[in-house]
ChimeraX commands (.cxc) that place a marker at each C-alpha (Angstrom):
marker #1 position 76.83,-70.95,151.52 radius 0.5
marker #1 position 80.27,-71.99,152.27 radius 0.5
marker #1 position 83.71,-72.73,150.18 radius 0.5
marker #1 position 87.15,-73.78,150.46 radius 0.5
marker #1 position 88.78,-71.56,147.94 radius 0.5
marker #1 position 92.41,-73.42,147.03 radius 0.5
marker #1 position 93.12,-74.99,150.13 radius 0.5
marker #1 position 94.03,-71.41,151.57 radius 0.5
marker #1 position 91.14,-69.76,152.69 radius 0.5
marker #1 position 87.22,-69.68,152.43 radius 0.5
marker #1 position 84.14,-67.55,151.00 radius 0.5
marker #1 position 80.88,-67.17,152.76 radius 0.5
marker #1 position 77.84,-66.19,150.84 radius 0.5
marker #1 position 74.65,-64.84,153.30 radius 0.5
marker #1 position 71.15,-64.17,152.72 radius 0.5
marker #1 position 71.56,-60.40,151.91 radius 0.5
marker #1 position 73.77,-61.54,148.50 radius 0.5
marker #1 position 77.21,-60.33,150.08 radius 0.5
marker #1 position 79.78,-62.83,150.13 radius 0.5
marker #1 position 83.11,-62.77,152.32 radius 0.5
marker #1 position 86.47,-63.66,151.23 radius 0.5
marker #1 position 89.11,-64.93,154.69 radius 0.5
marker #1 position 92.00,-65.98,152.56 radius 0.5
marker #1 position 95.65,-66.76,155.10 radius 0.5
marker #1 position 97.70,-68.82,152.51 radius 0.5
marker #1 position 100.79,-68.49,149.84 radius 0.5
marker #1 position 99.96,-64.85,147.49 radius 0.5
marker #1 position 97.70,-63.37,150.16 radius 0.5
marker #1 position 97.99,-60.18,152.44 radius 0.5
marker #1 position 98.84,-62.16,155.49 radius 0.5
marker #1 position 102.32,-63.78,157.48 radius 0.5
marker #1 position 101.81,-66.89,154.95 radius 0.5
marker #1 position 101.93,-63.80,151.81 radius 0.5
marker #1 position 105.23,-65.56,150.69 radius 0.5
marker #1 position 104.29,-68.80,150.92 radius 0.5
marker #1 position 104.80,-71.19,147.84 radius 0.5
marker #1 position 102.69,-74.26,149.11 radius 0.5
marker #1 position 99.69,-75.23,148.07 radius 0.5
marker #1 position 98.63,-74.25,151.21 radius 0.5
marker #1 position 97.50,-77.70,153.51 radius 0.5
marker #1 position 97.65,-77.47,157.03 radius 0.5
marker #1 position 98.77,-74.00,157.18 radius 0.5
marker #1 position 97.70,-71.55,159.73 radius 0.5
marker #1 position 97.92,-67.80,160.07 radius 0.5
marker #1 position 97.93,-65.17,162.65 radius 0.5
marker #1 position 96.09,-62.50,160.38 radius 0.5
marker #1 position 94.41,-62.97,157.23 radius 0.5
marker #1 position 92.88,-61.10,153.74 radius 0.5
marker #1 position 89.34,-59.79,153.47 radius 0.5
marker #1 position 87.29,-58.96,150.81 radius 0.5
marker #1 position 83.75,-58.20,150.38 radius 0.5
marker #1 position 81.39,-58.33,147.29 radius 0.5
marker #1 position 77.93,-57.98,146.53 radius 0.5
marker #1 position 75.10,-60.47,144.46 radius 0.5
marker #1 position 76.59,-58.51,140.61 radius 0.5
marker #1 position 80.08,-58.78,141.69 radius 0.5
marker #1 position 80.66,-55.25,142.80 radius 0.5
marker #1 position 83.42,-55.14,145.55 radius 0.5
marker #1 position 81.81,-53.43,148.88 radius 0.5
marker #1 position 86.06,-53.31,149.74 radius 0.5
marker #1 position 89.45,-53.30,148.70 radius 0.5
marker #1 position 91.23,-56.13,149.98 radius 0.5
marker #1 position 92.24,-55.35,153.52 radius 0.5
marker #1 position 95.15,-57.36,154.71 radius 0.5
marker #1 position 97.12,-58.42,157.72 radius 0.5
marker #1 position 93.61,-58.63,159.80 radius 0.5
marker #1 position 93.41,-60.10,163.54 radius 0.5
marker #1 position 90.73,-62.50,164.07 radius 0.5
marker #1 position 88.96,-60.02,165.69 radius 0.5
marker #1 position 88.80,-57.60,162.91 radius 0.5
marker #1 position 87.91,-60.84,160.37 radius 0.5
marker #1 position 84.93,-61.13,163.10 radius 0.5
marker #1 position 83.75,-57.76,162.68 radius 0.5
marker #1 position 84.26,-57.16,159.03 radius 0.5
marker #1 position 82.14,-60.67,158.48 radius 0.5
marker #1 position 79.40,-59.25,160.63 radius 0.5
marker #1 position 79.57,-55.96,158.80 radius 0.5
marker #1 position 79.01,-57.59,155.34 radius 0.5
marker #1 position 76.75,-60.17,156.95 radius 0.5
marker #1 position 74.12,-58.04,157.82 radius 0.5
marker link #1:1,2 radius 0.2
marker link #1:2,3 radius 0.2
marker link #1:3,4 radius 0.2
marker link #1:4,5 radius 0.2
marker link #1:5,6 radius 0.2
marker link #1:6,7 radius 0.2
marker link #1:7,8 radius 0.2
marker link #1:8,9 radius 0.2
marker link #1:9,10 radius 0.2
marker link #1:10,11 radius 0.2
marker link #1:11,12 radius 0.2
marker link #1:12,13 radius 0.2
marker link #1:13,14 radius 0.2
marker link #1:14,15 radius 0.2
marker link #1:15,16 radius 0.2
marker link #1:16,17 radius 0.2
marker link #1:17,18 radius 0.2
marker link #1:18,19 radius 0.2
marker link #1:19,20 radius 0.2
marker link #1:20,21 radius 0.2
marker link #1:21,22 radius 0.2
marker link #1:22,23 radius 0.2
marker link #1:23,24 radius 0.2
marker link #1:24,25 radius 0.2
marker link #1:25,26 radius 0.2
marker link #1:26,27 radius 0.2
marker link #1:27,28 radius 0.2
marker link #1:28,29 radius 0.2
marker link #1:29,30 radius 0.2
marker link #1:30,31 radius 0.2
marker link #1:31,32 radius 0.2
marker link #1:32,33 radius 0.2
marker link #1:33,34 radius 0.2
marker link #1:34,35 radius 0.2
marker link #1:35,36 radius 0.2
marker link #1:36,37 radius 0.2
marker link #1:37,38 radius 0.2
marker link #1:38,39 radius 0.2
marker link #1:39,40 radius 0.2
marker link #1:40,41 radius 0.2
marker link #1:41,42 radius 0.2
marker link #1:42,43 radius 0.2
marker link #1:43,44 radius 0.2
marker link #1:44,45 radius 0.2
marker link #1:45,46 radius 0.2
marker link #1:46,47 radius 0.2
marker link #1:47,48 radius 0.2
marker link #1:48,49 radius 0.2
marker link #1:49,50 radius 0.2
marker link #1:50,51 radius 0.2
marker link #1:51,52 radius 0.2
marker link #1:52,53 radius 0.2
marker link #1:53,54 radius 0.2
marker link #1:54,55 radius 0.2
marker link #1:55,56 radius 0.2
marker link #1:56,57 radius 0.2
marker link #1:57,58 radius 0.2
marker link #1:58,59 radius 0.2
marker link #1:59,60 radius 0.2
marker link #1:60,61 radius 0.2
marker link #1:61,62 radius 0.2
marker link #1:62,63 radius 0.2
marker link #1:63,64 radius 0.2
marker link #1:64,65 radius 0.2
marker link #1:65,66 radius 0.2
marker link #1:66,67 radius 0.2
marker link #1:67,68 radius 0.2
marker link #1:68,69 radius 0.2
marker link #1:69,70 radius 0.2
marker link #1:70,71 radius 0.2
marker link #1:71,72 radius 0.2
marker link #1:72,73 radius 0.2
marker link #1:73,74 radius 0.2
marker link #1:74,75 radius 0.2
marker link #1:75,76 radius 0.2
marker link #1:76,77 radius 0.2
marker link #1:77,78 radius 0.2
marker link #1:78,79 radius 0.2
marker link #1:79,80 radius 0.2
view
């Protein structure tokens, strides 16, 4: 399952009961961390993660400033 969490990122839920945070707007570990908008049309070069299981239990600590590629590999961790 998929969501648009506050026009500034998004939350993916798999199979396994993990869900992924990708948040790149205003109040998040990313360039856009200082950002007072509410976040439309903005894009990012790096981004927030943050993993947590089917009772809520984080898997991470939110890991900031993260390159596509390590937003890849930290969805396929969680994913699987």
């Amino acid at each position: 399952m998929f969501n648009i969490t506050a026009n500034k990122g998004f939350e993916i839920t798999f199979a396994n009961g993990n869900t992924v945070s990708v948040q790149f707007g205003g109040g998040n570990y990313c360039e856009n961390r200082y950002i007072t908008e509410d976040g439309r049309g903005q894009s990012s070069p790096d981004a927030e993660c943050l993993a947590w299981d089917k009772d809520g239990l984080y898997l991470t600590e939110a890991l900031g400033w993260q390159t596509p590629e390590e937003v890849a590999a930290f969805i396929a961790k969680h994913s699987a």
